[in-house]
C-alpha positions as a Markdown table, in Angstrom:
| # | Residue | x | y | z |
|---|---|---|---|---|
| 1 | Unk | 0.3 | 98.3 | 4.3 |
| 2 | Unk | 1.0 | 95.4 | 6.8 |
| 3 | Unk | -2.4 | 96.3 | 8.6 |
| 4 | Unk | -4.2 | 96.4 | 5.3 |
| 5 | Unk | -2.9 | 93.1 | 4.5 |
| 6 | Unk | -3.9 | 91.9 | 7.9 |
| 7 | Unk | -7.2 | 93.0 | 8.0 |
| 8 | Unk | -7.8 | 91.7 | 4.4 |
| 9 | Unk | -6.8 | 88.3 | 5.6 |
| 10 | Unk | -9.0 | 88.5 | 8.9 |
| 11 | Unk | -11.9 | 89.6 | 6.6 |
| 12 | Unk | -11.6 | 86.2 | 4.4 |
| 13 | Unk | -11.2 | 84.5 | 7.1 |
| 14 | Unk | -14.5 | 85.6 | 8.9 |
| 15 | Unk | -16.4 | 85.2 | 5.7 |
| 16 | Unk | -15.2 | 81.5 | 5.5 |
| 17 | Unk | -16.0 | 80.9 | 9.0 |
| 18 | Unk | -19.5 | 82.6 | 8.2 |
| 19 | Unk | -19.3 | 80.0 | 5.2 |
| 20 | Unk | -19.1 | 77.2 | 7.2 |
| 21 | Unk | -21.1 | 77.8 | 10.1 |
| 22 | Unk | -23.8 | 78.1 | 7.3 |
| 23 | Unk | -22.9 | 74.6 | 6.2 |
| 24 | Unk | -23.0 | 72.8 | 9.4 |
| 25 | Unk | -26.2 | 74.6 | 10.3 |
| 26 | Unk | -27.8 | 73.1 | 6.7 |
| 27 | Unk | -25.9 | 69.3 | 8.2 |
| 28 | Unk | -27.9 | 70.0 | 11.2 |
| 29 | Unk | -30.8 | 71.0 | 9.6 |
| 30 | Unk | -30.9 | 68.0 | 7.1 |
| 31 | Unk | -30.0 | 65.6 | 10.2 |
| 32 | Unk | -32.9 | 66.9 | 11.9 |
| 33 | Unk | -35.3 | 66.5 | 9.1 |
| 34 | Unk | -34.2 | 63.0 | 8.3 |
| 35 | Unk | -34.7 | 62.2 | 12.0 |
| 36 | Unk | -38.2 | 64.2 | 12.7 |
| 37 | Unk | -39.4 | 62.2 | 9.6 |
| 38 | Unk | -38.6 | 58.9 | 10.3 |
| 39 | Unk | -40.6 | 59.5 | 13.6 |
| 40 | Unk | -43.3 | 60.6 | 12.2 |
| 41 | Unk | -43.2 | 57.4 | 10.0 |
| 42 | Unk | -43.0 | 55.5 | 12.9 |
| 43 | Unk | -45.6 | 57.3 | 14.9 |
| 44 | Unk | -48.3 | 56.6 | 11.5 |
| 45 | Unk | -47.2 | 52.8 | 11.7 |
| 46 | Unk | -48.2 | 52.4 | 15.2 |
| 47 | Unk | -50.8 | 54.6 | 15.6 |
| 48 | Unk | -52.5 | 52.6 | 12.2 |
| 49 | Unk | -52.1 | 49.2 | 14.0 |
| 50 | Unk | -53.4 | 50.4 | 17.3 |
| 51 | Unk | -56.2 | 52.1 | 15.7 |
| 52 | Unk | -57.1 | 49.2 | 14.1 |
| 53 | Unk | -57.0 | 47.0 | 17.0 |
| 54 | Unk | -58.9 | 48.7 | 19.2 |
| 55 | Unk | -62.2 | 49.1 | 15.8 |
| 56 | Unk | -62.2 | 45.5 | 16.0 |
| 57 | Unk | -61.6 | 45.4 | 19.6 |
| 58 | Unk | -64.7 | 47.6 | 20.1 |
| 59 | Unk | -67.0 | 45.9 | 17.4 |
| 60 | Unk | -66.3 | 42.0 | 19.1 |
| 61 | Unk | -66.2 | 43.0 | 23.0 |
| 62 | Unk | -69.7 | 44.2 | 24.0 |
| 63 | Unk | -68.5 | 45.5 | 27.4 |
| 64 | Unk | -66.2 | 48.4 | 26.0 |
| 65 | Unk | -67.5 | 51.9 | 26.2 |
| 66 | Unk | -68.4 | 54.2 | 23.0 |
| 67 | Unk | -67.6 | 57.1 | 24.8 |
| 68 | Unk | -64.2 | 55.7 | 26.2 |
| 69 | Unk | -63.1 | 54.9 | 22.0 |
| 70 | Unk | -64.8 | 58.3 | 20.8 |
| 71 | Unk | -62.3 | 59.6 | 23.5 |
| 72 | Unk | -59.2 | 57.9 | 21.7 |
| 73 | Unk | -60.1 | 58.8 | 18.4 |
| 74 | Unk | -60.7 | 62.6 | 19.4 |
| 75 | Unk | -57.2 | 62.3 | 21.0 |
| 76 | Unk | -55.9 | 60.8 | 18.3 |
| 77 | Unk | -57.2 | 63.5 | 16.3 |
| 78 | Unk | -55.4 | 66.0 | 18.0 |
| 79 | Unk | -52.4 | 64.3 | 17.8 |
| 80 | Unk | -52.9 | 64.1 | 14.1 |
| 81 | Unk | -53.0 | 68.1 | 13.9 |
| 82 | Unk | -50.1 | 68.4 | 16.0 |
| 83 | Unk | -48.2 | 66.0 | 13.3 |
| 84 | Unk | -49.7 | 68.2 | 10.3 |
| 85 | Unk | -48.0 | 71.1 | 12.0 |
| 86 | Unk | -45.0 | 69.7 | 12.7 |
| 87 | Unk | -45.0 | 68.4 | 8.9 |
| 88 | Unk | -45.7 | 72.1 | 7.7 |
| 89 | Unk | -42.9 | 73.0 | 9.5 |
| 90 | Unk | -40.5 | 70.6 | 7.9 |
| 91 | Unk | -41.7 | 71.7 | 4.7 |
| 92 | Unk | -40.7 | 75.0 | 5.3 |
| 93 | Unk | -37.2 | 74.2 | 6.5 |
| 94 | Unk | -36.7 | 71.5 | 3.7 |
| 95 | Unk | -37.6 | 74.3 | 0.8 |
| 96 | Unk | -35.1 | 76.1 | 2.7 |
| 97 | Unk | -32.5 | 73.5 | 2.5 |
| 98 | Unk | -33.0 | 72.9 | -1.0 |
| 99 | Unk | -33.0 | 76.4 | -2.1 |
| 100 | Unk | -29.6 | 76.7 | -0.3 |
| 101 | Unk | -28.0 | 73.0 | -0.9 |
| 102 | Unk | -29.5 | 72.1 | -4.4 |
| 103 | Unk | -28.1 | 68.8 | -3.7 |
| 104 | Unk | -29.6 | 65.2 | -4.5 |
| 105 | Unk | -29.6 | 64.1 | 0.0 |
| 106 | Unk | -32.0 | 68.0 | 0.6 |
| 107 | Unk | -34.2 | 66.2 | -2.5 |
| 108 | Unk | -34.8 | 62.6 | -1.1 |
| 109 | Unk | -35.3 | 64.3 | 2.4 |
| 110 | Unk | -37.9 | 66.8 | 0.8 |
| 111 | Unk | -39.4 | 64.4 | -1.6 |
| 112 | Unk | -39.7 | 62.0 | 2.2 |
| 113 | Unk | -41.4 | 64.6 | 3.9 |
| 114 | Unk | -44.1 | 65.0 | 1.2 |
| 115 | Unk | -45.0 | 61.3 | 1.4 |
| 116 | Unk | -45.3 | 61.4 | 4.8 |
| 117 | Unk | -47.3 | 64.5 | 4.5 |
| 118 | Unk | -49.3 | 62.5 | 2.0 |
| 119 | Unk | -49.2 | 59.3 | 4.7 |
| 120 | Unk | -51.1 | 61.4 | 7.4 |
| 121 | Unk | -53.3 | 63.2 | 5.2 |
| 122 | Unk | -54.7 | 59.7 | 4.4 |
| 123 | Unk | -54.6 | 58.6 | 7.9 |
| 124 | Unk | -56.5 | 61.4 | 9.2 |
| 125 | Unk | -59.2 | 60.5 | 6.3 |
| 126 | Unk | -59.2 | 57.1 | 7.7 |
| 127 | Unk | -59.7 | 58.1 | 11.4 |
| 128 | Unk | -62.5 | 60.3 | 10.4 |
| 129 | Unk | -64.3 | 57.3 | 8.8 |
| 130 | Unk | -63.2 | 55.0 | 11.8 |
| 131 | Unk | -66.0 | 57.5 | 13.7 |
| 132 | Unk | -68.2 | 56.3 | 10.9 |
| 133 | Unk | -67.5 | 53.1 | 11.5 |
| 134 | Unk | -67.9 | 53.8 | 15.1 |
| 135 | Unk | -71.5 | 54.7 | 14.9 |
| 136 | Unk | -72.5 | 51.9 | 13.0 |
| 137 | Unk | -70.7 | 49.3 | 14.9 |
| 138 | Unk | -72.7 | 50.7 | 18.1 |
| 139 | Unk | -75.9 | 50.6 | 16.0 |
| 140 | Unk | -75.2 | 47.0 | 15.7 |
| 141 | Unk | -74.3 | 46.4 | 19.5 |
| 142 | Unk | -77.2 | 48.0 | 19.9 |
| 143 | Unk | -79.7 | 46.3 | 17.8 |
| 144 | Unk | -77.5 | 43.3 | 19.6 |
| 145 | Unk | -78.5 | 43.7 | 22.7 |
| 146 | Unk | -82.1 | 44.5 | 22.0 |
| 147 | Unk | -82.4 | 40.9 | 19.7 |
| 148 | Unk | -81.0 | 39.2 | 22.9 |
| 149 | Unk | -82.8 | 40.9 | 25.3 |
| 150 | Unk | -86.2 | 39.8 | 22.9 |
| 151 | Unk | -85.3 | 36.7 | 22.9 |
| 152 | Unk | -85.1 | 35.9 | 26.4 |
């Protein structure tokens, strides 16, 4: 009878433990996507300002290279899928988390992740038309240099 009663209260107290373990996995999980969000936020705002600097860079300084920016935007391109990956992942986990926590912080984290989702999707649009952009700013360099070189 004693053992019974002992092994009934071991029993509640490994499902508890099992219990909480769960919760401070879904803490850690939620800290992690809050965290691997906000650099991803981070990562978009730079990466849009330095992108931007180096169009107008390229399209005013007739010494830089084509192949040197086609170079940063292909890079930059790949670092765009890497973030899409990473963003699929944090999807996954997040549905996970809100499946198991159904509470308002697994939403706003969820709902954060989507708009950043959304943020680089738009980004990546705007790189590819940057290589537009690219082509037609070197077709002016071009045409440029040849007017110059006419007129001398």
């Amino acid at each position: 009878m004693r053992q019974q009663q002992i092994e009934r209260e071991y029993e509640r107290l490994l499902a508890l433990a099992q219990r909480r373990k769960a919760k401070l996995q879904d803490a850690c999980d939620m800290h992690r996507l809050s965290r691997e969000t906000a650099e991803i936020a981070q990562w978009l705002n730079i990466k849009q300002d330095i992108t931007d600097d180096v169009l107008k860079a390229y399209e005013e300084d007739p010494n830089l290279s084509r192949e040197s920016l086609e170079t940063k935007l292909d890079s930059l391109k790949q670092d765009i899928r890497a973030k899409e990956h990473k963003i699929d992942e944090l999807v996954k986990l997040a549905e996970k988390l809100k499946q198991n926590n159904q509470n308002e912080e697994a939403m706003k984290v969820y709902e954060e992740i989507e708009r950043q989702k959304t943020s680089l999707e738009k980004f990546r649009r705007y790189v590819e038309g940057l290589e537009v952009k690219l082509v037609k700013a070197n077709e002016l360099k071009k045409f440029k240099m040849d007017s110059e070189d006419t007129l001398e």
